[in-house]
C-alpha positions in Angstrom: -54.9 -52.8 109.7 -56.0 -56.3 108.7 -57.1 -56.5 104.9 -59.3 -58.3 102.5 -58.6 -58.6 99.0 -61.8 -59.9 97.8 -62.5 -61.5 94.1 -66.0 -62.5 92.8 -65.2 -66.2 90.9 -66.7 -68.3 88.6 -64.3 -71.2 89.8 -60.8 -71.5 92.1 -58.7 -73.7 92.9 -55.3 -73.7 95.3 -52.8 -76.3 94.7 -49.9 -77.3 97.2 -47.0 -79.4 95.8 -48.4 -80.0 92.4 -52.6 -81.4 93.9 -55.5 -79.5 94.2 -55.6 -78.5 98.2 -59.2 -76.5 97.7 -61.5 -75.6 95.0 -64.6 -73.3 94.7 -67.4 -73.1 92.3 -68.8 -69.7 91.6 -68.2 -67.7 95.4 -65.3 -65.7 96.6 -61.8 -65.6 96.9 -60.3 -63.8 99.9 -56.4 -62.7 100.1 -56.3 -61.8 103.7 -53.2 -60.0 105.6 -52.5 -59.3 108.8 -50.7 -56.5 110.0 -48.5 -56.3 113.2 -51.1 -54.0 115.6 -53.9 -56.2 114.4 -55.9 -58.2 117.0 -59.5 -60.5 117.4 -61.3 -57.6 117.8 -60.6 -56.4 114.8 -60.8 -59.8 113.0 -64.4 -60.1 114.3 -65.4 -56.6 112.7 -64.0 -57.1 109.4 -65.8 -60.5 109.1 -69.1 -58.7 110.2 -68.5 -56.0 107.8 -67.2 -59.0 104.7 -70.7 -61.0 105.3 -72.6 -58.0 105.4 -71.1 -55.8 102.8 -74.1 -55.5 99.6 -71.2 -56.9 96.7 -73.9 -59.6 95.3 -76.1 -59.0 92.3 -80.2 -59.0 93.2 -82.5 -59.9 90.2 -82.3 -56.5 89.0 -78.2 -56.9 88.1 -77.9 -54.3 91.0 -75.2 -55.2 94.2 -77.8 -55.3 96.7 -77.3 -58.8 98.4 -74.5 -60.0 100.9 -73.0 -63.1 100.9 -75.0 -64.3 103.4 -78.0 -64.0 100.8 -76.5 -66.6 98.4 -75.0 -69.8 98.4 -71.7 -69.6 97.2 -68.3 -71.1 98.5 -65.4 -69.0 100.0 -61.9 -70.0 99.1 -59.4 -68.3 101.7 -55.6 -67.8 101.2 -53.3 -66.3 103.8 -51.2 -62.9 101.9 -48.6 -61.4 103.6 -47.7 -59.3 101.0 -50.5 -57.4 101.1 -48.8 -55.2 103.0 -45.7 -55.1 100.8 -44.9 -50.8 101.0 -43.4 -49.7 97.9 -42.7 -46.1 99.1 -38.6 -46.1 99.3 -36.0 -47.9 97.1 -37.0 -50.9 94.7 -37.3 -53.9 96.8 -40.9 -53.9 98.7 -40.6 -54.1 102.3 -42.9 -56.0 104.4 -42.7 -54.3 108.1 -45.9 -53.3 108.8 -46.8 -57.4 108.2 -47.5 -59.4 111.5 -45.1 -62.1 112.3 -45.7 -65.7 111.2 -46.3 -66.7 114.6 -49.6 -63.9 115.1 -50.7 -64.3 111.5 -50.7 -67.8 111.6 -53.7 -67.9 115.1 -54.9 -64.9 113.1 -55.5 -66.5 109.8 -56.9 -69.4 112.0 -59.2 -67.9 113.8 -60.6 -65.7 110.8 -61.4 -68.7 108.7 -63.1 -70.2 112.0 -65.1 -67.1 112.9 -66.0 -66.9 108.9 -67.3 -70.5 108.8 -70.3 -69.6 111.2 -71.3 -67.6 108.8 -70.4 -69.4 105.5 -68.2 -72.8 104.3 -64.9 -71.3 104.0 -62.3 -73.4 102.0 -58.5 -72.7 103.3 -55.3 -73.0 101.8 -52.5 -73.5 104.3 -50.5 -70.7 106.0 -47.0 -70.0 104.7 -46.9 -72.7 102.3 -46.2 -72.2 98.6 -49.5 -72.3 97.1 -50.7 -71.7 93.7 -53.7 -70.0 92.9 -56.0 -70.2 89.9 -59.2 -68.5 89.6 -61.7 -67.3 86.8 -62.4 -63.8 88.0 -66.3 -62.8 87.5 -66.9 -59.4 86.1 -64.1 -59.0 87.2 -65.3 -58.0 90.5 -62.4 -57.0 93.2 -62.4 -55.2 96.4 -60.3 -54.6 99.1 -61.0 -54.2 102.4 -58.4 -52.6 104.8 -59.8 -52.1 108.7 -57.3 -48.8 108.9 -60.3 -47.5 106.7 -63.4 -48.2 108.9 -64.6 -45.8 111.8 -64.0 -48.3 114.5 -60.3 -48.6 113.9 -59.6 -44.9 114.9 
């Protein structure tokens, strides 16, 4: 059940402890989550399906291009509470989250995996980052593998 919360950017930037960690011209920002039945397998198919997805305008204005087609930046940030589940009570629980330990290779490896493809920019797992970005469009998106055939 990994997910992808993807934002087309002008500009980002994620600061730890007051400095700028990472920064991205125009590209993408990714809010990726982990859930506790998640595994590589599944990490490998939702970056095939992120570089290939058609989110990027052609000449026409139309979203016919991947990012593989243009040369943008990727700045990545590790979101647990992207699973947050709002469905009882008033505080959101976080459950269906993988543990630190998981997420942590997880995150890892995803922004590994990712940079054969395209420069990906990290922040750092678990730490309190702050994140500022100029949305484009605004453009978002989220991916969630519970959603794609090959989870079933």
């Amino acid at each position: 059940m990994m997910r992808i919360l993807l934002q087309k950017v002008n500009k980002a930037s994620v600061k730890i402890d007051g400095k700028v960690y990472n920064s991205i011209a125009e590209g993408l920002v990714l809010f990726v989550g982990f859930a506790n039945n998640d595994t590589y397998a599944i990490v490998d198919k939702m970056i095939e399906k992120l570089v290939n997805l058609r989110i990027l305008e052609d000449e026409s204005g139309k979203t016919n291009n991947s990012i593989l087609s243009k040369d943008l930046e990727v700045l990545s940030i590790s979101q647990f509470t992207l699973y947050a589940s709002t469905a009882k009570g008033r505080r959101p629980s976080f459950t269906k989250s993988s543990n630190s330990e998981d997420a942590s290779k997880f995150y890892a490896y995803f922004n590994e995996k990712l940079n054969e493809h395209i420069p990906v920019k990290p922040g750092v797992f678990q730490a309190d980052m702050k994140v500022q970005l100029e949305n484009d469009g605004p453009f978002t998106i989220m991916l969630d593998s519970e959603e794609y055939q090959w989870h079933k």
